[in-house]
C-alpha positions in Angstrom: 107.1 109.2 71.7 110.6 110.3 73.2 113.4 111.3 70.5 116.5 109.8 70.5 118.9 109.6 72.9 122.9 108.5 72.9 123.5 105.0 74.6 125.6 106.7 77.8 122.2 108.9 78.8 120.2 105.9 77.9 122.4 103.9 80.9 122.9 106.6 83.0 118.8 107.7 83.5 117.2 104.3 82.9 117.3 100.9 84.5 117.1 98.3 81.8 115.4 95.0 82.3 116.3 92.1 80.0 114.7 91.9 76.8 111.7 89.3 76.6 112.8 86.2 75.1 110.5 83.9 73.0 111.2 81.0 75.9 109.8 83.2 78.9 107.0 84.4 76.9 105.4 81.1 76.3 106.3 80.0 79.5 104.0 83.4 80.8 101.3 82.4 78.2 100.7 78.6 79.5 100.0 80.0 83.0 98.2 83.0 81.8 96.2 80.4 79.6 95.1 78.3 82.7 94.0 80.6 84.7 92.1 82.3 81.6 90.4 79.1 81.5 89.5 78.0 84.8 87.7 82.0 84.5 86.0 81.1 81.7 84.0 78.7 83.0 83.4 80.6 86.1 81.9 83.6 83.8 80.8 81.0 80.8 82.6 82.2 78.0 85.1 79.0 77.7 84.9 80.0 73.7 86.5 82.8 73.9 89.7 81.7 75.2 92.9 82.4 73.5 96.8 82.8 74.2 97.2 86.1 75.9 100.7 87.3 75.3 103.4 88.9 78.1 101.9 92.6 79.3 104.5 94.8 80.6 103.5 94.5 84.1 104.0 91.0 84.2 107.9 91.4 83.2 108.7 93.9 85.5 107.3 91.6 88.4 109.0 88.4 86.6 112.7 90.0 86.0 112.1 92.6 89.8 110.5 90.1 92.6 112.5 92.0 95.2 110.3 95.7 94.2 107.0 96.0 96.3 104.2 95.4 94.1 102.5 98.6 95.2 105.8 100.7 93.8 105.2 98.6 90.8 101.8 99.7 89.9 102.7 103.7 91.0 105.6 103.7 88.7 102.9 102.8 85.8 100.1 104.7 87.0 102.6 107.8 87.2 103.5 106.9 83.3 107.5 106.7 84.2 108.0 103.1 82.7 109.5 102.9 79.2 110.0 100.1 76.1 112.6 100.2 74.1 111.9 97.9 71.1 114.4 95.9 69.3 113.9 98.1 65.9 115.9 101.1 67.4 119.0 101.4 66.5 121.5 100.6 69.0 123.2 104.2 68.9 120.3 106.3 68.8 117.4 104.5 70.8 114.0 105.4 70.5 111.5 104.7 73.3 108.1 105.6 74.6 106.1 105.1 77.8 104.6 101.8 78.2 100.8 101.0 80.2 100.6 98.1 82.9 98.4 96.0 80.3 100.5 96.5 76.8 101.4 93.5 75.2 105.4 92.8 74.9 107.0 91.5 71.8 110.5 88.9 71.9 113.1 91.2 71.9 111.8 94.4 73.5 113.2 95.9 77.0 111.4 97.4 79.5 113.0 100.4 81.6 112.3 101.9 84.9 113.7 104.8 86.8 117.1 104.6 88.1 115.6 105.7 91.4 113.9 102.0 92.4 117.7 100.5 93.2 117.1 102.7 95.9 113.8 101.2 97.0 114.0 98.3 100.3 113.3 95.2 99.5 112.7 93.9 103.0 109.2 93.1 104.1 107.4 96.5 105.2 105.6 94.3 108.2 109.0 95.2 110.1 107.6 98.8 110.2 104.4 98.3 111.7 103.7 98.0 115.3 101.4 95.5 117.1 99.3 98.3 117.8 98.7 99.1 114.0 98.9 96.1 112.9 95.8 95.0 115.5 93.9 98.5 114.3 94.4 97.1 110.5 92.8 93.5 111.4 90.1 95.3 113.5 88.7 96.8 110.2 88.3 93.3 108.5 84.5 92.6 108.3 84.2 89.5 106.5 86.7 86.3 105.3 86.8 83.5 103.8 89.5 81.2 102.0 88.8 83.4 98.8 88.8 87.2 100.0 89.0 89.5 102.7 86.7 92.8 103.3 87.5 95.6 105.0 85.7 98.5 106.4 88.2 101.0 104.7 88.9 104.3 107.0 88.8 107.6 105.9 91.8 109.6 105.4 94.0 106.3 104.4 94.7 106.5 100.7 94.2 103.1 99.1 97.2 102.5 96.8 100.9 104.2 97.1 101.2 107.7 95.2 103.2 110.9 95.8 103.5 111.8 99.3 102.0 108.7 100.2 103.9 107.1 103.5 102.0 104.3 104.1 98.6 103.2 101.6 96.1 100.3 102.8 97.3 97.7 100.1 100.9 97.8 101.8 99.4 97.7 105.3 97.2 94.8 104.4 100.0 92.5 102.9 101.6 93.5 105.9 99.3 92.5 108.3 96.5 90.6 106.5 98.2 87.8 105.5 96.8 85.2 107.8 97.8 81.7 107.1 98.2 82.8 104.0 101.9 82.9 102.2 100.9 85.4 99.6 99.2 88.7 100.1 95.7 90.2 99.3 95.7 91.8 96.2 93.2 95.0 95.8 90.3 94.7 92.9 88.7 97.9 92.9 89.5 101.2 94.8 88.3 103.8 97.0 88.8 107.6 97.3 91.3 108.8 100.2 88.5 110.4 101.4 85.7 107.7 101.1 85.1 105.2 103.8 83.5 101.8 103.3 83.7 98.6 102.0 87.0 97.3 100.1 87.1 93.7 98.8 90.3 92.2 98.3 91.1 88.7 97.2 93.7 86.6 99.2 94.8 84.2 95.6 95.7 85.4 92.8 92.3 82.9 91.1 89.8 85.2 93.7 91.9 88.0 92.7 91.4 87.3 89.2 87.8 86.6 89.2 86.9 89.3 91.2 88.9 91.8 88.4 86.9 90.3 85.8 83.4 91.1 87.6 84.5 94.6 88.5 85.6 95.6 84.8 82.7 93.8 83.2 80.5 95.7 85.6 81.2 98.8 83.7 81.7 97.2 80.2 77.9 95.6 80.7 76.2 98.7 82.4 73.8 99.7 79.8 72.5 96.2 80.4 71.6 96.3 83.8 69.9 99.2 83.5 66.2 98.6 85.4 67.8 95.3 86.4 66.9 94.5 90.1 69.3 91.3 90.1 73.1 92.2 88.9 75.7 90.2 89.1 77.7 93.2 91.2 75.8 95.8 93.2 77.3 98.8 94.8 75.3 101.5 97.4 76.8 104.4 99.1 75.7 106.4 101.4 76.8 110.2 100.7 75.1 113.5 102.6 74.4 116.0 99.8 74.1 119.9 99.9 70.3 120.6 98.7 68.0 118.2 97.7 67.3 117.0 93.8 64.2 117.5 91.9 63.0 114.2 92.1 63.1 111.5 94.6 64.9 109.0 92.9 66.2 108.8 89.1 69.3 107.9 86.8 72.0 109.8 85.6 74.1 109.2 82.2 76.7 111.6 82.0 79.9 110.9 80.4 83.0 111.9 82.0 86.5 113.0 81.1 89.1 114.6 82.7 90.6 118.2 82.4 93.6 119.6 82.9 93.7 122.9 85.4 96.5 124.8 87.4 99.4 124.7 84.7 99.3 121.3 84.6 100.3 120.4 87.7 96.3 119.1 88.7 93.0 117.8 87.0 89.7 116.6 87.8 87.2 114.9 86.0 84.0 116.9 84.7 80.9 116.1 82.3 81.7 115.7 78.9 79.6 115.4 75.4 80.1 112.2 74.5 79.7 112.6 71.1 82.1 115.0 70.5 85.0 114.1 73.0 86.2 110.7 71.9 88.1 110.0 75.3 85.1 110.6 77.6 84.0 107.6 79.4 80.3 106.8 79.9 79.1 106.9 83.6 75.7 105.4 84.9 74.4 105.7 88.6 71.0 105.5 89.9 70.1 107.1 92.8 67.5 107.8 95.5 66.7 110.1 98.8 66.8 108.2 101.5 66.0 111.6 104.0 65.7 115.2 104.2 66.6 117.2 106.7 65.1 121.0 107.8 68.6 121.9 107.3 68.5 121.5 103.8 70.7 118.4 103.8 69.8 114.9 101.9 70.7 111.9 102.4 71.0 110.0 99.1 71.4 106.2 98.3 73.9 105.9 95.2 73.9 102.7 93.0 77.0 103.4 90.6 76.4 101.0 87.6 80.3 101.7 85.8 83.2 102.3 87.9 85.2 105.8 87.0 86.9 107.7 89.1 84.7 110.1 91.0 82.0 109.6 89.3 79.4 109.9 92.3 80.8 112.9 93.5 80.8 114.6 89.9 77.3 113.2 89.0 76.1 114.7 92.5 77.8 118.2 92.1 77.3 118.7 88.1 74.4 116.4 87.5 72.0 116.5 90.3 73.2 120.4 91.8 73.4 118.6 95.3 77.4 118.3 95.5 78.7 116.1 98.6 79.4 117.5 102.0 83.2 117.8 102.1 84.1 117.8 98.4 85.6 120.6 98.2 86.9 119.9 95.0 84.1 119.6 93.3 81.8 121.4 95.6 83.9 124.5 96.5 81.3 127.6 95.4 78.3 125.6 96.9 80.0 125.2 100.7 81.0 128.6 100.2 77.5 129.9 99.4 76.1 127.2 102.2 77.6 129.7 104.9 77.5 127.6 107.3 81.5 126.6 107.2 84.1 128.2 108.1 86.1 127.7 104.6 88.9 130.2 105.5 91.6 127.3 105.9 90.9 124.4 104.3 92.7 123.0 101.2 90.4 121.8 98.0 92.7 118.6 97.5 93.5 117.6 101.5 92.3 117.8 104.3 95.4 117.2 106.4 93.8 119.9 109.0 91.2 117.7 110.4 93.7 114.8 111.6 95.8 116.8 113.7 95.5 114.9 116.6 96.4 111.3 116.0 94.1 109.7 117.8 94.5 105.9 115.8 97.6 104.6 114.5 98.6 106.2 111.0 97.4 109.4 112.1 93.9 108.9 111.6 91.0 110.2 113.8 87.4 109.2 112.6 85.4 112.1 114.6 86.3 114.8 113.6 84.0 116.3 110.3 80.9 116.1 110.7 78.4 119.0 110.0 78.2 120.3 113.1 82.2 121.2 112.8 83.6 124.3 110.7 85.4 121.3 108.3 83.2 118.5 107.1 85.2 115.9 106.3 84.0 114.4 102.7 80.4 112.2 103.3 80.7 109.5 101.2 80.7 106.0 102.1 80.6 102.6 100.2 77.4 101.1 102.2 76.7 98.0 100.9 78.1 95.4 98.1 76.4 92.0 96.7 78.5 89.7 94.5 78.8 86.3 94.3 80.4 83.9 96.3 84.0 83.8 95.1 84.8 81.0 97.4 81.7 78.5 96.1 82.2 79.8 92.6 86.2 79.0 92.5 85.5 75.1 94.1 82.8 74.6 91.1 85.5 75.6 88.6 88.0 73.4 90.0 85.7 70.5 89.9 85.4 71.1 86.6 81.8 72.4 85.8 80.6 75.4 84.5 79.9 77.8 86.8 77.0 80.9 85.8 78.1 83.5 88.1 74.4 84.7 88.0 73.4 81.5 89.2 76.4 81.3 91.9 74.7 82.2 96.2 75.2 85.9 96.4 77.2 87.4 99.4 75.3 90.5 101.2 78.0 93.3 102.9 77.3 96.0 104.7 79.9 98.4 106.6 78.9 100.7 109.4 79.4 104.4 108.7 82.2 106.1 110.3 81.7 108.1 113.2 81.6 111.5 112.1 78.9 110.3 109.5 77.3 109.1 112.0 77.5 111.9 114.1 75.8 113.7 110.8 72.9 111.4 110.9 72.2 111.7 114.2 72.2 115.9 113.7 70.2 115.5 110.4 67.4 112.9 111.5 
């Protein structure tokens, strides 16, 4: 909660948005409530529909069309929107940072950073060259009228962020469109770092279906448990330092995130779940898929909840095996490995191995393997199963209910990058 502040600094620091009216916010709740319906049946819960009132995100998109969606969703992940509700007095407002996903009341305003007037609102395709935009379409791997899946690079961050100049989800609405006039939307996310498949859905109905598994995928974890059919299935590939005890297993540590370095960092670590109430519970199975003389292992990871790093925290912290490359998690065993020469690289980047742009956006895809001084991070998304999203939408629309579990799955796979490659081939 912010204390108060006089109406001039209020104007002067703040764009304000106008303040949600009782009109707009049923207008928002009809459409929200088809689409919340036509899901229901896809996922069977029909019964458990209700009005679902205006969240912040969707006003900022409503009253700001013209703002990228990708600055959109930074300038809430970065915590720099605010609400100011009707109750504060008009000469000493009171307001307080507002999520993506709270609910909005008739009469409250949101505000954003004065700094977005200064944010183009002409199409960022008008930046990209044939030559990038042909690199972008040569990593699409699969597509259909309902989504698109890439083979996602390494060393291109996912969404916008600080020092961020160009992130895949632009990129892709840039180039990805097709016949398409609106542009995929992103439904789950991948480290900078991590390579492998992204799914993305080209409607906003894929889109929203394909949230809903994702989340529910965590929310429903404990349940799959020993379950060899899921609804969602997830396997990476990650080269590990060491080997664990036991050939395969699961691990259950709950995570939560720390603050270090003044503030100005964090990272996520193991937690007691009983005693810190905003850990998060984190499942994923695991196996060996091959060792190596060198004392490197290949593992198969199967992450049953989706938190952020949670295979390369359960690998470091759980297991003792962290991931070749993670230096942020992994920094004391590469330096005890002794086999890298650690002298110059940076725990959070690893800006030094892309120094010759070899692909557009700067990227170059063999350099960091283990046979280099700087292995690049080892981790990538190998395989997904979900269900068809395009045969699963067409049996909502005509009106039956539709058991996802029930729904033709649809098998990915994604061809490891070259320097992991390069890995496997040193290691087997």
């Amino acid at each position: 909660m912010f204390g108060a502040l006089r109406s001039g600094e209020l104007l002067n620091k703040w764009l304000t948005l106008p303040p949600v009216t009782s009109t707009a916010t049923m207008e928002v709740k009809a459409k929200v409530k088809a689409k919340a319906m036509a899901l229901a049946l896809a996922l069977g819960k029909e019964n458990q529909i209700s009005s679902t009132p205006t969240t912040a995100l969707k006003w900022v998109v409503r009253c700001c069309p013209n703002l990228p969606r990708a600055l959109v969703h930074k300038l809430f992940r970065l915590r720099q929107v605010r609400i100011l509700s009707p109750s504060s007095h008009s000469h000493h407002p009171t307001f307080k940072r507002v999520a993506a996903k709270d609910t909005l009341n008739t009469g409250d305003r949101i505000l954003l950073p004065q700094s977005v007037k200064q944010t183009p609102t002409h199409k960022h395709h008008s930046h990209l060259t044939s030559q990038q935009i042909n690199f972008i379409r040569t990593l699409v791997i699969y597509k259909d009228p309902a989504i698109l899946v890439l083979n996602k690079p390494p060393g291109m961050p996912v969404q916008g962020g600080i020092n961020i100049k160009r992130s895949l989800d632009v990129v892709a609405a840039s180039s990805l469109n097709y016949e398409y006039s609106e542009p995929p939307r992103l439904v789950h996310r991948l480290d900078r770092d991590c390579s492998g498949i992204l799914v993305m859905g080209r409607t906003q109905a894929s889109a929203t279906l394909l949230h809903s598994i994702f989340r529910e995928k965590t929310s429903r974890a404990l349940n799959d448990i020993g379950k060899e059919k899921r609804i969602l299935q997830r396997k990476y590939w990650a080269l590990v330092l060491g080997c664990p005890r036991r050939p395969k297993g699961l691990v259950t540590a709950s995570l939560g995130k720390v603050v270090v370095d003044n503030g100005r960092s964090d990272r996520i670590t193991i937690v007691d779940n009983s005693t810190i109430m905003s850990s998060q519970h984190a499942i994923t199975e695991y196996r060996v898929i091959a060792s190596s003389s060198q004392g490197y292992t290949w593992l198969e990871l199967s992450p049953l909840t989706g938190r952020k790093h949670q295979l390369r925290v359960h690998c470091a912290e759980v297991l003792g095996t962290p991931i070749v490359g993670d230096y942020k998690y992994g920094w004391q065993a590469h330096r005890k490995w002794g086999h890298f020469d650690l002298s110059n690289v940076d725990d959070s980047r690893e800006e030094e191995l892309l120094k010759e742009e070899t692909l557009p956006f700067g990227l170059n895809l063999k350099k960091g393997s283990i046979s280099e001084n700087h292995p690049r991070l080892h981790l990538h998304c190998k395989q997904i199963v979900l269900p068809n999203i395009s045969q699963a939408l067409q049996n909502v629309q005509s009106a039956s209910n539709c058991d996802l579990s029930l729904v033709e799955g649809l098998e990915l796979a994604a061809d490891l990058p070259p320097y992991m490659q390069r890995s496997w081939d040193v290691t087997n």
